[in-house]
Backbone bond lengths (Angstrom), bond angles and torsions (degrees), N, CA, C in turn:
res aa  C-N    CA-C-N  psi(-1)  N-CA   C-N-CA  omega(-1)  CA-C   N-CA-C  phi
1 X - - - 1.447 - - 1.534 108.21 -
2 X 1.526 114.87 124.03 1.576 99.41 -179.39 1.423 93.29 -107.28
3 X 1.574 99.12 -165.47 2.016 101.62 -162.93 1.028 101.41 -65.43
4 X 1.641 131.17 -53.62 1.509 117.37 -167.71 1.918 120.41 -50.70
5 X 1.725 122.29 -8.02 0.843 121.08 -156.56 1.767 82.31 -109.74
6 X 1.100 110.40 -41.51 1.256 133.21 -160.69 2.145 102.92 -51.67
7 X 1.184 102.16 -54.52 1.941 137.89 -179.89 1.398 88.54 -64.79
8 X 0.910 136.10 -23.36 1.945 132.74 -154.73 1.920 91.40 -109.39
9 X 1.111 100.60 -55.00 1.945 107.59 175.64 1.193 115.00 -23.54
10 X 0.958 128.32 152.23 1.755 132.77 175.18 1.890 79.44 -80.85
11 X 1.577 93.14 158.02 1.437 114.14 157.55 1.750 120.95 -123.30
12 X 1.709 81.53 122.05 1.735 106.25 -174.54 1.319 108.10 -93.40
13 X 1.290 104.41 153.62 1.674 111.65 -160.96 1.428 110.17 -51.00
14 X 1.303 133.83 -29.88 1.068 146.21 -166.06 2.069 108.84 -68.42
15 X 1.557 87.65 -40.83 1.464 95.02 171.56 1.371 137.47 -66.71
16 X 1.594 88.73 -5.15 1.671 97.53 175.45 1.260 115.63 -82.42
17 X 1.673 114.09 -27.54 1.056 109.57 -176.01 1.910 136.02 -86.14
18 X 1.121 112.26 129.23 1.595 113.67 -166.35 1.811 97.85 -60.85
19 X 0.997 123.60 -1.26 1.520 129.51 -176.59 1.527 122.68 -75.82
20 X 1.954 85.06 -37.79 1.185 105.95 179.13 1.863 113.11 -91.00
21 X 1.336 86.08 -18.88 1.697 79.51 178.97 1.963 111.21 -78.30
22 X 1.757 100.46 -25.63 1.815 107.07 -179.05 1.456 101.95 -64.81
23 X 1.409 125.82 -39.25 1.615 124.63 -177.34 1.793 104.96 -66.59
24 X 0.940 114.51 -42.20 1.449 95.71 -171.77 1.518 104.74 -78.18
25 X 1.252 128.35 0.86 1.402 142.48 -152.37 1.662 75.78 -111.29
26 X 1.217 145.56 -53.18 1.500 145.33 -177.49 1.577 98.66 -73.62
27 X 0.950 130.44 -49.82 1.485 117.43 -160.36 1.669 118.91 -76.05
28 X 1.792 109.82 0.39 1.072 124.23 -177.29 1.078 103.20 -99.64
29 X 1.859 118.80 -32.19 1.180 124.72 -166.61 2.078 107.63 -71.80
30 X 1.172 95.51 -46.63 1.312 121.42 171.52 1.596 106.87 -44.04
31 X 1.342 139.29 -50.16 1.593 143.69 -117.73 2.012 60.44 -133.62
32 X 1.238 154.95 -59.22 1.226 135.30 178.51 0.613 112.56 -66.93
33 X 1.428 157.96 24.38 1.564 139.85 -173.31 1.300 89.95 -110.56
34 X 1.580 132.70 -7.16 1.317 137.90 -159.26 2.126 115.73 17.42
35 X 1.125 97.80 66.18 1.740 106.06 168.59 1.407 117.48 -38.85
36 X 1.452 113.99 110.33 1.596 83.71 -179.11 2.040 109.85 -85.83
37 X 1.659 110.28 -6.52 1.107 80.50 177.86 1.640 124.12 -83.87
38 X 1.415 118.58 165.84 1.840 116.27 -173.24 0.867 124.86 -43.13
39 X 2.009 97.84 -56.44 0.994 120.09 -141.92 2.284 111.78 -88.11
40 X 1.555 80.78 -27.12 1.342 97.95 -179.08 1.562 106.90 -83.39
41 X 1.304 113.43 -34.92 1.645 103.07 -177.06 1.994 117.17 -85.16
42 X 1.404 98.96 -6.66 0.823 110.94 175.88 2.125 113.67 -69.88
43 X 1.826 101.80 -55.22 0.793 129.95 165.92 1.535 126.00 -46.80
44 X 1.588 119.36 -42.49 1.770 131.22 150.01 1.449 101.35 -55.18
45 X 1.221 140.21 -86.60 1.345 151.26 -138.12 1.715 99.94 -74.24
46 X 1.316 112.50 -28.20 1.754 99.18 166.72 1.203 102.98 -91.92
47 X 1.603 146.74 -29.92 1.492 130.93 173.88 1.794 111.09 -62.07
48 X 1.655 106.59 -56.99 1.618 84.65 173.34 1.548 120.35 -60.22
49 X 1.309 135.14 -42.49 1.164 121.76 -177.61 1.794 121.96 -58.71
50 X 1.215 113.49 -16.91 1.241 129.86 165.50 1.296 113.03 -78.13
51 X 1.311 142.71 -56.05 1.241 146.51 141.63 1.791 112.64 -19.18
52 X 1.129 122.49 -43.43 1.276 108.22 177.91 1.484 110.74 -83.06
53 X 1.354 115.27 -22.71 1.669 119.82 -169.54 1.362 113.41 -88.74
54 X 1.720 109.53 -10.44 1.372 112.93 -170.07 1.720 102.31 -93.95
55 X 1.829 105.63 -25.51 1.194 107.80 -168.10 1.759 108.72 -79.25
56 X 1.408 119.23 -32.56 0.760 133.36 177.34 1.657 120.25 -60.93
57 X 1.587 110.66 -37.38 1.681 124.75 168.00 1.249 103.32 -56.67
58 X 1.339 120.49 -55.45 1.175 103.51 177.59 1.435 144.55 -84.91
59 X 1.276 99.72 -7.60 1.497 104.90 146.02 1.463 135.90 -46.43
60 X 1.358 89.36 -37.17 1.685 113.17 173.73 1.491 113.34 -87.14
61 X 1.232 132.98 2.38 1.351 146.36 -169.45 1.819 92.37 -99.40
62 X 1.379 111.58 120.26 1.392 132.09 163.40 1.797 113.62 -57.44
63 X 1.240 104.55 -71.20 1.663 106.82 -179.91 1.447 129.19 -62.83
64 X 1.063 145.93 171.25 1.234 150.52 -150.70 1.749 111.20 -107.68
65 X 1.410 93.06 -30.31 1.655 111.95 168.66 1.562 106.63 -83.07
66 X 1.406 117.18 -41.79 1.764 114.05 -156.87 1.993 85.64 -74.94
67 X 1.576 112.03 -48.76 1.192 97.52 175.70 1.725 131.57 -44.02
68 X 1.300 95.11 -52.64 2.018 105.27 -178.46 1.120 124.59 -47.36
69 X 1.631 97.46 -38.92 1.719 127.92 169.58 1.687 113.17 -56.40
70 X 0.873 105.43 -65.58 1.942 101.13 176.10 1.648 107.33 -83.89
71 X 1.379 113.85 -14.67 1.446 97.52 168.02 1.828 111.67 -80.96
72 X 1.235 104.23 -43.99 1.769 99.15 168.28 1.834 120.00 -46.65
73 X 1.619 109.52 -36.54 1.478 122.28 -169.10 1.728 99.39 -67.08
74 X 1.603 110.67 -37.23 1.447 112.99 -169.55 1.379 108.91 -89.55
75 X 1.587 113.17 -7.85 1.830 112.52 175.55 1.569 96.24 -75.62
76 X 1.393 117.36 -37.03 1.643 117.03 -141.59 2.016 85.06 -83.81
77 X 1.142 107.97 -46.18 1.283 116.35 -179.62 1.755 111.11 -43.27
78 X 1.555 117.46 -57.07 1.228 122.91 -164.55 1.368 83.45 -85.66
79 X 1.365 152.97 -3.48 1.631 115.81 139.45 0.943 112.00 -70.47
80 X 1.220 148.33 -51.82 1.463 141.79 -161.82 1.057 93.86 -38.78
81 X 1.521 119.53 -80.19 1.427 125.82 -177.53 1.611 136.88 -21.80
82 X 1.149 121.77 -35.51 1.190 153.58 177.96 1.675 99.26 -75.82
83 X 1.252 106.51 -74.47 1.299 118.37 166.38 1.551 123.34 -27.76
84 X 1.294 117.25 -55.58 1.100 117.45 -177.08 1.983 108.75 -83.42
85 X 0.526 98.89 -46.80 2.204 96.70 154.62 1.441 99.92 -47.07
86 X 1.147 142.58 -60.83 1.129 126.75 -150.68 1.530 104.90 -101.31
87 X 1.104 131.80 7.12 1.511 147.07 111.60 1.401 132.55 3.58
88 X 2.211 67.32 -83.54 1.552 80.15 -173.55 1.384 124.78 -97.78
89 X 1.408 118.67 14.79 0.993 130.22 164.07 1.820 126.25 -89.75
90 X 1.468 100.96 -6.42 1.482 127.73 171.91 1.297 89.74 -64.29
91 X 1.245 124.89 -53.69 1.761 136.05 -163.87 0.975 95.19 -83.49
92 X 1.218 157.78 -10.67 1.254 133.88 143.88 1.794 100.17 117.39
93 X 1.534 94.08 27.50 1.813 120.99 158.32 1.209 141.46 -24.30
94 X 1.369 111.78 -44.15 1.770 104.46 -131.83 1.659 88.68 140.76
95 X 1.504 100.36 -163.71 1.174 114.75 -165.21 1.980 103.61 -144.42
96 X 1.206 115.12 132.49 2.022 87.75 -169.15 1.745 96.17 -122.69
97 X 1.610 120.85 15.30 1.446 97.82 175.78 1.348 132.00 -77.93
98 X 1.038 104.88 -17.36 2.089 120.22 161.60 1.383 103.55 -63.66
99 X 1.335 136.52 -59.05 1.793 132.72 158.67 1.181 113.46 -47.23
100 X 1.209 130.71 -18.31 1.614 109.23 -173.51 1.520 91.31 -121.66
101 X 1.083 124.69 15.37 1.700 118.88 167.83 2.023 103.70 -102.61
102 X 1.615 91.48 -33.44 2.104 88.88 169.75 0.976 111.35 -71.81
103 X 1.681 134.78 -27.78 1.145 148.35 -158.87 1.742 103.88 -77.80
104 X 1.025 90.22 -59.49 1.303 122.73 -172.10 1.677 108.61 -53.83
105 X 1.469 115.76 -36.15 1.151 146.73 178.41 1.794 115.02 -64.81
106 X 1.398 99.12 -50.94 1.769 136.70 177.93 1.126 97.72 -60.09
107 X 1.655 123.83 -87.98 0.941 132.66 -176.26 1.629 119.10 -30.07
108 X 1.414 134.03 -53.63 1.403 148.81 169.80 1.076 94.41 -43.58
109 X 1.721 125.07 -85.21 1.650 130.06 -171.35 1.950 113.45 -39.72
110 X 1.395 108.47 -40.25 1.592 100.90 -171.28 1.260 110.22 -77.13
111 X 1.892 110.81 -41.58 1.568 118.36 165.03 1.276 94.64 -15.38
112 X 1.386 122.31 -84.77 2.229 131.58 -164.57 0.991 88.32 -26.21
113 X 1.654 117.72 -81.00 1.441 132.58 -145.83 1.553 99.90 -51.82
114 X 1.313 121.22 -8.55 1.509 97.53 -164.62 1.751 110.19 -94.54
115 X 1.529 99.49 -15.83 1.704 115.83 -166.62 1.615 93.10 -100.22
């Protein structure tokens, strides 16, 4: 989808949020760092993509608890994520301070979302 298609889209609750725009901003960051190990890039690329799906549920979550609840699930997630970059950059990876500065970024914004 490029922008002109993107501006035309209905906007879902999820899109309002700048939380949701830092996760997809991580899950790109993540999917470039190209990991060569499996097990670890496997392990980044399902926490951010979970991180965006969790932030987004709860966008879609009515109550104040069901929200905090998938917004806490998508903070804990976008550490993992982070975590596992900075892993695999222990091993001599990649590089993870651009991931752990979006991360880092995420984490702050969902903290709110979670209270």
């Amino acid at each position: 989808m490029n922008d002109a298609q993107s501006s035309a889209a209905p906007l879902l609750p999820h899109h309002r949020l700048i939380a949701f725009q830092v996760a997809k901003q991580l899950l790109l960051a993540v999917k470039d760092a190209h990991i060569r190990d499996a097990k670890l890039r496997d392990e980044a690329l399902r926490s951010s993509k979970s991180t965006c799906l969790n932030i987004a549920e709860g966008a879609g979550r009515v109550t104040r608890g069901d929200k905090a609840r998938s917004f806490a699930i998508a903070r804990a997630e976008a550490v993992e994520a982070a975590a596992a970059v900075e892993i695999a950059a222990l091993l001599g990876d990649g590089a993870a301070l651009e991931i752990a500065r979006i991360a880092d970024r995420l984490v702050a914004l969902l903290t709110g979302l979670c209270r």
